[in-house]
C-alpha positions as CSV (number, residue, x, y, z in Angstrom):
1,X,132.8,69.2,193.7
2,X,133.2,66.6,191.0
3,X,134.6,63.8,191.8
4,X,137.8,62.7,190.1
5,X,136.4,60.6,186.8
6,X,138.8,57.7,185.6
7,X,137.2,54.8,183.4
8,X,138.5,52.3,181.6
9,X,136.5,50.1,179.1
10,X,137.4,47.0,177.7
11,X,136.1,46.7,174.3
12,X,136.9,43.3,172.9
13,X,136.9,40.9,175.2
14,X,140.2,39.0,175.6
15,X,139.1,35.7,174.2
16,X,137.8,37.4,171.4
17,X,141.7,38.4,170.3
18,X,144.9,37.0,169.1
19,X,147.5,36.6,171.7
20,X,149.3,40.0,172.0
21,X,152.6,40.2,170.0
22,X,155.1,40.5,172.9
23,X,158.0,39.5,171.2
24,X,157.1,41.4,167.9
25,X,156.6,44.4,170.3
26,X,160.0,44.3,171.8
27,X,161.6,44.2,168.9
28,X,159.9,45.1,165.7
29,X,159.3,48.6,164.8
30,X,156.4,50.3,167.1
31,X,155.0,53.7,166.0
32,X,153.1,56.5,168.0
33,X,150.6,57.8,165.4
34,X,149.4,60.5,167.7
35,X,145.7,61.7,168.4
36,X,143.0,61.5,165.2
37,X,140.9,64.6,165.8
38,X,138.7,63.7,162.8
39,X,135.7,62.3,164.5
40,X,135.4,64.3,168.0
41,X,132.7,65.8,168.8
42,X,132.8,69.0,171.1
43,X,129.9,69.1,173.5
44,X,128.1,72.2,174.3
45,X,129.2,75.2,172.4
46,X,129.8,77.5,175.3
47,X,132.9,76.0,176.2
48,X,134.5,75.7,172.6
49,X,133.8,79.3,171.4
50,X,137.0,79.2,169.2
51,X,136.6,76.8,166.5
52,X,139.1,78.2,163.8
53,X,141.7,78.0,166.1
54,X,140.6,74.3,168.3
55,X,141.3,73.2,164.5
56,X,144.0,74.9,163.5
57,X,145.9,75.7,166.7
58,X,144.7,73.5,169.2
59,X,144.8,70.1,167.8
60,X,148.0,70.1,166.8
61,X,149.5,71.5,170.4
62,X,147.9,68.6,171.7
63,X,149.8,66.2,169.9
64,X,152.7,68.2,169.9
65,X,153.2,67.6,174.1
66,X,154.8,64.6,173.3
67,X,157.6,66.8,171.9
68,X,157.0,70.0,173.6
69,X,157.1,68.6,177.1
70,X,158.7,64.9,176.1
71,X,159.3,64.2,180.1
72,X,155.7,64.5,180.9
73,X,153.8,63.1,178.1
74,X,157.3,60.9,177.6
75,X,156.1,58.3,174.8
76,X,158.8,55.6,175.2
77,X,158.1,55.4,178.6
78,X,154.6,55.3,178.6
79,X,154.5,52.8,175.9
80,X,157.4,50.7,177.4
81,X,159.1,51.1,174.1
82,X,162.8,53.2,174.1
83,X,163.2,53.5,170.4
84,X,159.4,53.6,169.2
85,X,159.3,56.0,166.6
86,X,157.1,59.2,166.7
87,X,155.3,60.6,163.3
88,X,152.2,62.7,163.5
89,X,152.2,63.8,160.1
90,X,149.8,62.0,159.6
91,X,147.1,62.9,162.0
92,X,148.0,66.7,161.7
93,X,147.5,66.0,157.8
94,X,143.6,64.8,158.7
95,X,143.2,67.2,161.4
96,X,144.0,70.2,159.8
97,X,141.0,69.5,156.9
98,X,138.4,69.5,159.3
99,X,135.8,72.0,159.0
100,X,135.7,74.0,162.3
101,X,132.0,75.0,162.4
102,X,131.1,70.9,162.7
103,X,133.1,70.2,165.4
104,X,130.6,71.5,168.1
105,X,127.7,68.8,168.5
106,X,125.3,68.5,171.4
107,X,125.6,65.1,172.4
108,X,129.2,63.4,173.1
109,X,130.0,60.3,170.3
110,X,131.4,56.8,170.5
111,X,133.2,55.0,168.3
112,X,133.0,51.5,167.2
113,X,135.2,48.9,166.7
114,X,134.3,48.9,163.1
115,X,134.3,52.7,162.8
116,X,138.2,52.6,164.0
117,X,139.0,49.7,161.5
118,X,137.6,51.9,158.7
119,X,139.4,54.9,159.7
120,X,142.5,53.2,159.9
121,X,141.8,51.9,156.1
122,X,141.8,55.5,155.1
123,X,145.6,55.9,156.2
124,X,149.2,55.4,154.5
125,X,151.4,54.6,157.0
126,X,155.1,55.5,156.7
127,X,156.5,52.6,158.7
128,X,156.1,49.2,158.9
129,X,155.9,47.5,162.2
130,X,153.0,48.2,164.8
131,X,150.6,51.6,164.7
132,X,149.9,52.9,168.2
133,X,147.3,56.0,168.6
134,X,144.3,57.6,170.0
135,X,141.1,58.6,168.5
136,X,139.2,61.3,170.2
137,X,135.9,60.8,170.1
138,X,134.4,63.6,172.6
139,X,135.7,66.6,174.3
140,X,132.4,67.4,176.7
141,X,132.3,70.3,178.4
142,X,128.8,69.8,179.6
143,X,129.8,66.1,181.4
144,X,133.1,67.6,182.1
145,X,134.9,64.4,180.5
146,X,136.6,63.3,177.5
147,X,136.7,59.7,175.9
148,X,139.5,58.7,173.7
149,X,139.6,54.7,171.6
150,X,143.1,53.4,171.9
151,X,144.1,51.3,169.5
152,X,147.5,49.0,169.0
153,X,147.3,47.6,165.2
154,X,149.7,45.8,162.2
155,X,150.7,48.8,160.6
156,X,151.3,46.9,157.3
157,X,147.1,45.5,157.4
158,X,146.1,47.9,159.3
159,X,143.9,45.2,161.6
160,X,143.4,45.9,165.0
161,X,145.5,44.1,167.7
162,X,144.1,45.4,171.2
163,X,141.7,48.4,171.7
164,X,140.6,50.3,174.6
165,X,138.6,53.1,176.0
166,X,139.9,55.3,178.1
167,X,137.7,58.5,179.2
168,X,138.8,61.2,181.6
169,X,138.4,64.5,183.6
170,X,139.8,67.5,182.3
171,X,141.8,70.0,184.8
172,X,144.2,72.7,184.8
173,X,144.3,76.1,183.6
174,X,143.8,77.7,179.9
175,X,142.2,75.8,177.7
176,X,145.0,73.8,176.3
177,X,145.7,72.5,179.4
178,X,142.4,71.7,180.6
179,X,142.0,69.1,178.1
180,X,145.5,68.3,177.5
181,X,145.0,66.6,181.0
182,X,142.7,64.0,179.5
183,X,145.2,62.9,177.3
184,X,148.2,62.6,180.2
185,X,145.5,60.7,182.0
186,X,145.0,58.3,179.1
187,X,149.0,57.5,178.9
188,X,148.9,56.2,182.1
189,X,146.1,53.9,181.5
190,X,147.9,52.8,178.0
191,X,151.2,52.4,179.9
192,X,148.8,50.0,182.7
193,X,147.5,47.8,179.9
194,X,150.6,48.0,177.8
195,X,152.6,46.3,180.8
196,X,149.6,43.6,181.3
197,X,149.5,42.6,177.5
198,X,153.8,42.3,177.8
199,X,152.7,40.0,180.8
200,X,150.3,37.6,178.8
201,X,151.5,34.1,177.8
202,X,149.2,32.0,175.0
């Protein structure tokens, strides 16, 4: 049997960044922007069969847990935030347009720090504040894993404050809740480095 797969990946290394904005954090306006689904790849066809409905069904269930199910994928608490504000408009706005038959791919994709600044370009946000989401970038039935790029940003410039990369093992049964798990996996590692940016002093 599989072992249980949790990585994190640092992307930028801490030198490399501005000090996190604790105070700006705590009491500015903080967004949850939800899950891009734009530029994730599903690898190896046999396990996404359904490609009208992943797009058109699927996507947005995923996003929707945070509302569905708010005390397991519970936002605020995750992201140490009471009154952050949840909108994903947007994403569903982005997701929706995508053409199912290219989603399937045969090899799993990784984004770069570049590719995220760029797709954040492409958005109008509603608020001002901070930006918090998730970009997918594989869903791979073949390795069994899926790899998400976690970004925290200025909502107003759109630049990127801290990133991550989280990837994780799927589980559970249906296929909305197989992969839904790799998202619940990646709040806990967003609440772990959430807390340790709170923590950093310049």
């Amino acid at each position: 049997m599989k072992n249980i797969l949790i990585l994190l990946i640092t992307l930028l290394p801490l030198s490399a960044l501005a000090q996190f904005p604790t105070e700006q954090y705590k009491t500015d306006t903080v967004t949850w922007y939800g899950i891009d689904y734009t530029q994730c790849y599903m690898v190896g066809a046999e396990g996404f069969t359904n490609r009208k409905r992943i797009v058109q069904t699927y996507f947005d269930a995923w996003n929707e847990f945070v509302n569905t199910e708010p005390h397991k994928y519970d936002i605020p608490r995750y992201l140490i935030k009471p009154d952050i504000i949840i909108d994903l408009s947007l994403v569903h706005e982005k997701n929706v347009k995508l053409n199912p038959h290219g989603i399937v791919k045969s090899d799993v994709h990784k984004l770069t720090q570049t590719d995220v600044t760029a797709l954040l370009a492409k958005y109008d946000f509603h608020e001002v504040g901070l930006g918090v989401m998730l970009f997918a970038e594989y869903y791979s039935k073949h390795d069994l894993e899926a790899s998400y790029f976690f970004v925290v940003f200025d909502a107003q410039t759109k630049k990127i404050i801290r990133s991550r990369r989280y990837i994780q093992e799927p589980a559970g049964f249906g296929f909305r809740n197989f992969w839904a798990k790799t998202f619940y996996g990646s709040l806990k590692w967003m609440n772990k480095d959430i807390r340790k940016w709170l923590r950093q002093r310049g």
